[in-house]
Structure formats: structure tokens, C-alpha cells
C-alpha positions in Angstrom: 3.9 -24.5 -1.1 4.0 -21.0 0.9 6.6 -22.3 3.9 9.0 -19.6 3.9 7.9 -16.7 5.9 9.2 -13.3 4.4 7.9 -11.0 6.7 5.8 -10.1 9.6 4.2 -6.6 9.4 1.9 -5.5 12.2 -0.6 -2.9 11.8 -3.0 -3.5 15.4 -1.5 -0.3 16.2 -3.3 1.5 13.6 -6.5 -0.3 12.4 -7.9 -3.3 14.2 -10.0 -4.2 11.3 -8.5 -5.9 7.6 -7.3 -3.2 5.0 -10.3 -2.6 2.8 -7.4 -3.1 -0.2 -4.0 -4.6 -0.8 -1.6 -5.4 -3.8 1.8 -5.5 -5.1 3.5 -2.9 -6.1 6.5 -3.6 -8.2 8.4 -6.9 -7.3 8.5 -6.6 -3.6 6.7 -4.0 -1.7 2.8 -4.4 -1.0 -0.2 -0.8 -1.3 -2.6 -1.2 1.6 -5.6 1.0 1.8 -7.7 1.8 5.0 -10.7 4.2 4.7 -9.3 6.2 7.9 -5.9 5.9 7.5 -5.1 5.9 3.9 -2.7 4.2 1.9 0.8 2.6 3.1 3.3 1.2 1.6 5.6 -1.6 2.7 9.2 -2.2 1.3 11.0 -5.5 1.4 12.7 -4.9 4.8 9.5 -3.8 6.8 10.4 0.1 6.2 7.2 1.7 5.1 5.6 5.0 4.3 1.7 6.4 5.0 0.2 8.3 2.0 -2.8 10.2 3.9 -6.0 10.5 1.6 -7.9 12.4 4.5 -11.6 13.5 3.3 -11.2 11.5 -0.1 -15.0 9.6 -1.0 -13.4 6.9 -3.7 -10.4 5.7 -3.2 -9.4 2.6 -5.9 -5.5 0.9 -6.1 -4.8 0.2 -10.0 -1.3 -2.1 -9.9 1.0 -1.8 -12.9 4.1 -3.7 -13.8 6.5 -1.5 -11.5 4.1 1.3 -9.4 0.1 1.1 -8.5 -2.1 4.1 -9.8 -3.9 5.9 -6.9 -7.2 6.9 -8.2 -10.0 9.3 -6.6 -12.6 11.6 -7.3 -10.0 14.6 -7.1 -6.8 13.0 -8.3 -4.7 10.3 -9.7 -1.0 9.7 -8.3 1.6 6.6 -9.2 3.6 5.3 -5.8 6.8 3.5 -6.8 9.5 2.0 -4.8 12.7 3.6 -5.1 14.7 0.9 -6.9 18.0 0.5 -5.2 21.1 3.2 -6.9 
């Protein structure tokens, strides 16, 4: 069962509606997409970064083994965490 609570992320502050998309990316950070926001990316410790997509039509989230695949009309970019040195 799903008892142990890992983290608590809150994102009110810049949405107050459900990410339109979410996965894993890698072993333990999570992709969120919001059509107004973009894409952000959430580490293991609650650390995160915002990948703006302003103006972009299509936006799809392609998870791999260790990155997800950023796919639009105009581009295609891999976000990876930085593993640890």
C-alpha cells in the first residue's frame, strides 16, 4: 500500500486547475505540463525548474528510461535530472 508520504509539492500559487500532463522522469523527479505555464520539473527534494513553452499549439511529454522527450509543432528537447557527481 501507498502509506509513506514522500513529498508535498504545491502549485495553487501558479495554476488553480490539474496539470493537463504528468510523468516520471528518470527514477525520482516528476514533468508537469500546464498549457499557460509550461513544463516543470520536480527533483526528489522539492527543488524544481519551469521550462516556458509560451505560444507553443501541441505540447506532448514522451518519458524514456532516464529523461522525457518534449515534443511540439516547432521542436523536440530531452529534460534529464542531473544525476548526483
Amino acid at each position: 500500500t501507498f502509506e509513506t508520504k514522500v513529498l508535498d509539492f504545491d502549485t495553487s500559487e501558479g495554476s488553480s486547475a490539474p496539470p493537463k500532463d504528468m510523468h516520471w522522469c528518470g527514477e525520482d523527479s516528476v514533468v508537469l505540463h500546464w498549457k499557460n505555464l509550461g513544463v516543470l520539473m520536480v527533483g526528489p527534494y522539492g527543488d524544481w525548474l519551469r521550462f516556458p513553452y509560451d505560444g507553443e499549439e501541441n505540447l506532448h511529454i514522451i518519458p524514456e528510461i532516464d529523461c522525457c522527450r518534449v515534443v511540439t509543432n516547432n521542436r523536440m528537447e530531452m529534460i534529464q535530472r542531473v544525476p548526483p557527481a
